[in-house]
VMD Tcl script that draws the C-alpha trace (Angstrom):
set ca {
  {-14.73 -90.43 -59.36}
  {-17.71 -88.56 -59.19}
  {-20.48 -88.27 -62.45}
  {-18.98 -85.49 -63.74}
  {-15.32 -86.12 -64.07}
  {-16.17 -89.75 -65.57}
  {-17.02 -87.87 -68.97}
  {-13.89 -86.54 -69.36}
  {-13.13 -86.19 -73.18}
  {-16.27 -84.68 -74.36}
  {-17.23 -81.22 -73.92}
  {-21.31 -82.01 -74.53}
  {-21.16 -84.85 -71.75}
  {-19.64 -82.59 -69.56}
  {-21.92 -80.14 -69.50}
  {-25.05 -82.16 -69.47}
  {-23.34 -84.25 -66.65}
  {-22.91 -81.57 -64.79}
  {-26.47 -80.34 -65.42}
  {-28.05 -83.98 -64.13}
  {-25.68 -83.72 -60.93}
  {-26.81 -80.24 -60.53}
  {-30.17 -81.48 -60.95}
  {-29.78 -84.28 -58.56}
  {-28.14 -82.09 -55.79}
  {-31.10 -79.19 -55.93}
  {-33.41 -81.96 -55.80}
  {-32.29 -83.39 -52.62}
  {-31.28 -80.38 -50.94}
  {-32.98 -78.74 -47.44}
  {-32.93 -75.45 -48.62}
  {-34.05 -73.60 -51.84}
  {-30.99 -72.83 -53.13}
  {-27.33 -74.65 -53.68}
  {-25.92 -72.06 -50.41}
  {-27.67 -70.47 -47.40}
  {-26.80 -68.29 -44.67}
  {-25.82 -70.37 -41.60}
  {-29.16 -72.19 -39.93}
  {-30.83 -70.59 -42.29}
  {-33.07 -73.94 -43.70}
  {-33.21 -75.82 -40.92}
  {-36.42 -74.42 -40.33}
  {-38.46 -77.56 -42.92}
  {-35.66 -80.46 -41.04}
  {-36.90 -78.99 -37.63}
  {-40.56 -79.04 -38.77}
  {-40.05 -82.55 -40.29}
  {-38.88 -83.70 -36.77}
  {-41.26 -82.49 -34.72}
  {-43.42 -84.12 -36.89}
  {-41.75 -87.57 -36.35}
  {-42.22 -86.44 -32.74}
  {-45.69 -86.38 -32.59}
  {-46.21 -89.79 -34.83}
  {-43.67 -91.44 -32.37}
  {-45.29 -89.95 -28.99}
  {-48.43 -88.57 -29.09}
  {-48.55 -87.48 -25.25}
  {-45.73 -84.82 -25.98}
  {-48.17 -82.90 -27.54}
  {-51.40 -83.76 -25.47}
  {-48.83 -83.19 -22.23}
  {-48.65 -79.72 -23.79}
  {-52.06 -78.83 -24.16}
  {-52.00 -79.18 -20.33}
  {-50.09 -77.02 -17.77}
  {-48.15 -75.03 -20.46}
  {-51.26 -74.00 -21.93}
  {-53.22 -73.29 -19.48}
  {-50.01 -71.08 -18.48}
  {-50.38 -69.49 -21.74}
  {-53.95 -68.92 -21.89}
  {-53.45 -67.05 -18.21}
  {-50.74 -65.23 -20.01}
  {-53.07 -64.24 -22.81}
  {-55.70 -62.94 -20.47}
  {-53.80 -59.99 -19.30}
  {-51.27 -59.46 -22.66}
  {-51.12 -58.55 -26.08}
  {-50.36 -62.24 -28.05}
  {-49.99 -59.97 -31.77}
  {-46.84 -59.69 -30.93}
  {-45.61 -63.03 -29.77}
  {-44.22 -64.14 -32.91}
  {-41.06 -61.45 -32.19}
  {-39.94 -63.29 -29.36}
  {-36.53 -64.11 -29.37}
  {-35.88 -68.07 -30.00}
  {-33.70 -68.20 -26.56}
  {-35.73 -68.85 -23.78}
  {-33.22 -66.90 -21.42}
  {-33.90 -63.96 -23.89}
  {-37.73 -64.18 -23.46}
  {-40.16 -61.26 -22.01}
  {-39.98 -61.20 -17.88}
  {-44.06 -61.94 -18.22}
  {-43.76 -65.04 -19.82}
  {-41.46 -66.67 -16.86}
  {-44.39 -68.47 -16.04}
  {-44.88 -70.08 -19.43}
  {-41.31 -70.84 -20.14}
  {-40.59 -72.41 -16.83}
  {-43.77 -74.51 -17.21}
  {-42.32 -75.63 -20.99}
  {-39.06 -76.31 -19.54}
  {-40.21 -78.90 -17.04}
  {-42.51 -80.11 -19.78}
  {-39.48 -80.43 -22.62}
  {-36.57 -82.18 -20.03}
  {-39.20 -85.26 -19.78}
  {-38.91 -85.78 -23.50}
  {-35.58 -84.88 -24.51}
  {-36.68 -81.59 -26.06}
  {-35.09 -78.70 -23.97}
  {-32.97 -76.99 -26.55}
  {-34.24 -73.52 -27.51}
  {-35.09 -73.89 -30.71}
  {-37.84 -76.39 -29.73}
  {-39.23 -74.50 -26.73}
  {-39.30 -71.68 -28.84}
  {-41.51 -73.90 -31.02}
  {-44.02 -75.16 -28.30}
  {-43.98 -71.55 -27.60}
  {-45.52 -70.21 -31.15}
  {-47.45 -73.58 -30.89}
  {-49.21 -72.71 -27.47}
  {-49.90 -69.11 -29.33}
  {-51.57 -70.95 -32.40}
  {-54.00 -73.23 -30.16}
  {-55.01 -69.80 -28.73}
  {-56.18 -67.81 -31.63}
  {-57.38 -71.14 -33.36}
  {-58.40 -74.10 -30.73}
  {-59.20 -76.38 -33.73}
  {-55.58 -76.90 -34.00}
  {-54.82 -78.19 -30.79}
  {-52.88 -81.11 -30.97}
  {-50.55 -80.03 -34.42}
  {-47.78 -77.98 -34.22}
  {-47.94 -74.94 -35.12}
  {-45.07 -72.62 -36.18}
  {-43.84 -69.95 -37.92}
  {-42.91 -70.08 -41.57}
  {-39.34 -69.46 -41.42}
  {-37.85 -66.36 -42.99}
  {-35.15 -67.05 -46.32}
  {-32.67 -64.98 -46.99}
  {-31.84 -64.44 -50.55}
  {-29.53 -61.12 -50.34}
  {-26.54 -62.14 -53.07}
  {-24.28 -59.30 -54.36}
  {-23.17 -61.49 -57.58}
  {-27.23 -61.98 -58.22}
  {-26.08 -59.05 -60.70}
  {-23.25 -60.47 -62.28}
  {-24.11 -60.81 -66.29}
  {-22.58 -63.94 -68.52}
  {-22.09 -62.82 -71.56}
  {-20.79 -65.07 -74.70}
  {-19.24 -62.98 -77.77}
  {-18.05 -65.21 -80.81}
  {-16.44 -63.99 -83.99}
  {-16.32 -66.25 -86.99}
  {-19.49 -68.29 -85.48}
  {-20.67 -70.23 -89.10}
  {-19.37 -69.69 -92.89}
  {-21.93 -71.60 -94.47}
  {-19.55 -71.97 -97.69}
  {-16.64 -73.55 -95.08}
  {-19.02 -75.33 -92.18}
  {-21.21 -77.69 -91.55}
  {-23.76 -76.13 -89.48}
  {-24.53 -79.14 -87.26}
  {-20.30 -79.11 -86.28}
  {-20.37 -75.63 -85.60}
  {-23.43 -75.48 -83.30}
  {-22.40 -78.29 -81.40}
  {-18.31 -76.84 -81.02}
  {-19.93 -73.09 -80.41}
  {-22.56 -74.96 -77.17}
  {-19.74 -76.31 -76.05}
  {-18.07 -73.34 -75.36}
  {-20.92 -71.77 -73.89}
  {-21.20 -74.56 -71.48}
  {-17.76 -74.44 -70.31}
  {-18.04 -70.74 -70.24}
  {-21.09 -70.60 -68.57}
  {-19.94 -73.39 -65.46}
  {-16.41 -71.63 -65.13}
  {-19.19 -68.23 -64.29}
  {-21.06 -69.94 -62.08}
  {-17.94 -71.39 -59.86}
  {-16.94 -68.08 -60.01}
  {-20.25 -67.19 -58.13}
  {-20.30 -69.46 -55.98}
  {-16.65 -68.21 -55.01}
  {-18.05 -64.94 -54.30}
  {-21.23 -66.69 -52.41}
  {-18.71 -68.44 -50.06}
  {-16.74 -65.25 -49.70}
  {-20.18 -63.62 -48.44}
  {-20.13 -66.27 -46.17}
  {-22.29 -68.44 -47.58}
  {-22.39 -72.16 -46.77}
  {-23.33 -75.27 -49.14}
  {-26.71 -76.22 -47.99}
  {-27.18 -79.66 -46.51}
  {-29.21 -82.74 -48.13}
  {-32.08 -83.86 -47.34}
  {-32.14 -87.16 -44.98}
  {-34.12 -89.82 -45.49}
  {-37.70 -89.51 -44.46}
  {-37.97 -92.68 -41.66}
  {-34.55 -91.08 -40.14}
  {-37.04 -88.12 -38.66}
  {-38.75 -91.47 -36.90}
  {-35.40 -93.00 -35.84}
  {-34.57 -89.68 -34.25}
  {-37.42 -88.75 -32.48}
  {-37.51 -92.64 -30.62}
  {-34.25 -91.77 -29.91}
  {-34.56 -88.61 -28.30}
  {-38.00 -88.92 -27.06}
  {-39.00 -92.38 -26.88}
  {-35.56 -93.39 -25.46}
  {-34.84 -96.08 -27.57}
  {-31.36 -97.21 -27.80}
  {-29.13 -97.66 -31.06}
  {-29.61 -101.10 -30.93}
  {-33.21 -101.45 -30.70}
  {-33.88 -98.98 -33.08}
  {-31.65 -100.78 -35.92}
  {-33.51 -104.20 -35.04}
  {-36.90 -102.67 -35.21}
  {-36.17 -101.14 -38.90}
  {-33.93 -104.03 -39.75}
  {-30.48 -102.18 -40.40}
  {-27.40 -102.34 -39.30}
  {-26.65 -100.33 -35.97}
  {-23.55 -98.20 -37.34}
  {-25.62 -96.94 -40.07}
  {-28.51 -95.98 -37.98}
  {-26.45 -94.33 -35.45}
  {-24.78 -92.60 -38.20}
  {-28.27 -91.26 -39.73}
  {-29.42 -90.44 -35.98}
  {-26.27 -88.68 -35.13}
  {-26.19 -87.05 -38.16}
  {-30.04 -85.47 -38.03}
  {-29.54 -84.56 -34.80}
  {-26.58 -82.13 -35.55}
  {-28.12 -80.75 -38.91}
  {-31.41 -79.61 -36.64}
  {-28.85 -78.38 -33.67}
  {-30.01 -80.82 -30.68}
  {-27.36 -81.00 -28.42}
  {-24.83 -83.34 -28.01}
  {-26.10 -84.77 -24.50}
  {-29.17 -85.81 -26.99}
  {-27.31 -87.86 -29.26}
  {-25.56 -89.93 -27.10}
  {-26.57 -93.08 -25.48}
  {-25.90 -92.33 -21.91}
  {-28.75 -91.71 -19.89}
  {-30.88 -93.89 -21.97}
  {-33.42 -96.75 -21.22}
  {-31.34 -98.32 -23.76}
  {-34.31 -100.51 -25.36}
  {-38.15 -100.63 -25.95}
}
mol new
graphics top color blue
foreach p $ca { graphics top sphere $p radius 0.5 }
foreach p [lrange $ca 0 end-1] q [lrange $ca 1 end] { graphics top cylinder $p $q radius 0.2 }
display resetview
């Protein structure tokens, strides 16, 4: 029984249940909002996990700095780099110049676990950062990622209309304010379901929850470090199903792929 439904009985609790659980939710949520387009906030997860990348092996970025950007910075010497933040985040999509780049971030990403697009697309606005700013060599550096906020039921007015509201010869105030809120707050929720009705219609999705912060660190020794289930739950001291559960789960929320997020292949431990 969730927080909600155990105040059955009383309008009031109701609606300030639902409030705190509302409250709750947007506070541990990925996104700004309650729904999102599809992939559209795993931009700050992604970010977070490169992050843990870094922390958890520093040579994945120093390795960078190496043939792929001296790749780059060849690259840069006979193109226009205003542009580069347009490129598509498919490497197979990429401009026919920067072949040399991407294949040298390819061989770079398979030896730590990090050849899906999305992340060469990352080292790829990185490289582009450390060339118009050198001081920031050896931080990501990425694009802020675009929200989309485009809602058709944005528009959608609650109104509350109330004949009869207080006779002040018949009612006590006090009863009549607190009956009257309570219909606003049940009238108010069944509105917003209704939006959120027409938000899934538009295709919409819930937006995920935030994980836990040292799961971004369990992840990347995963994927990059190698470390296996089992090592990782003894080095944090938890039990292995719930950190392959937290691992598995990160790693589909930020779209690795499912070769990444199983143990086969794997040193197996430290």
């Amino acid at each position: 029984m969730d927080r909600v439904a155990a105040n059955t009985g009383n309008p009031q609790r109701i609606a300030l249940a639902r409030g705190q659980e509302l409250a709750r939710r947007q506070r541990d949520l990925v996104g700004r909002g309650d729904y999102e387009y599809p992939g559209a906030a795993r931009g700050r997860p992604r970010y977070l996990f490169l992050q843990a990348v870094a922390r958890c092996e520093p040579r994945v970025l120093s390795d960078l700095a190496e043939e792929p950007l001296h790749r780059y910075e060849r690259y840069a010497e006979e193109h226009d780099t205003n542009a580069i933040g347009t490129v598509r985040r498919d490497p197979a999509d990429w401009w026919p110049e920067l072949a040399p780049v991407r294949d040298s971030l390819v061989t770079w990403a398979r030896i730590y676990r990090l050849d899906t697009p999305w992340c060469l697309h990352s080292a790829l606005m990185t490289l582009n950062g450390w060339h118009r700013d050198p001081s920031k060599q050896g931080s990501w550096v990425l694009l802020p990622t675009a929200i989309l906020s485009s809602f058709t039921g944005d528009k959608v007015r609650f109104s509350f209309i109330k004949e009869n509201t207080y006779n002040p010869l018949t009612d006590r105030r006090s009863e009549r304010e607190q009956a009257i809120l309570a219909e606003i707050a049940q009238g108010l929720a069944a509105h917003f379901d209704r939006l959120e009705e027409m938000a899934k219609g538009q295709g919409l999705v819930e937006t995920p929850e935030k994980r836990n912060p040292e799961h971004y660190d369990w992840l990347a020794l995963f994927v990059v470090k190698r470390w296996s289930y089992l090592a990782i739950s003894r080095h944090v001291g938890k039990t292995r199903p719930s950190v392959t559960e937290a691992i598995q789960g990160l790693g589909r929320l930020i779209d690795l792929p499912a070769t990444s997020l199983t143990p086969a292949g794997y040193r197996g431990s430290r």
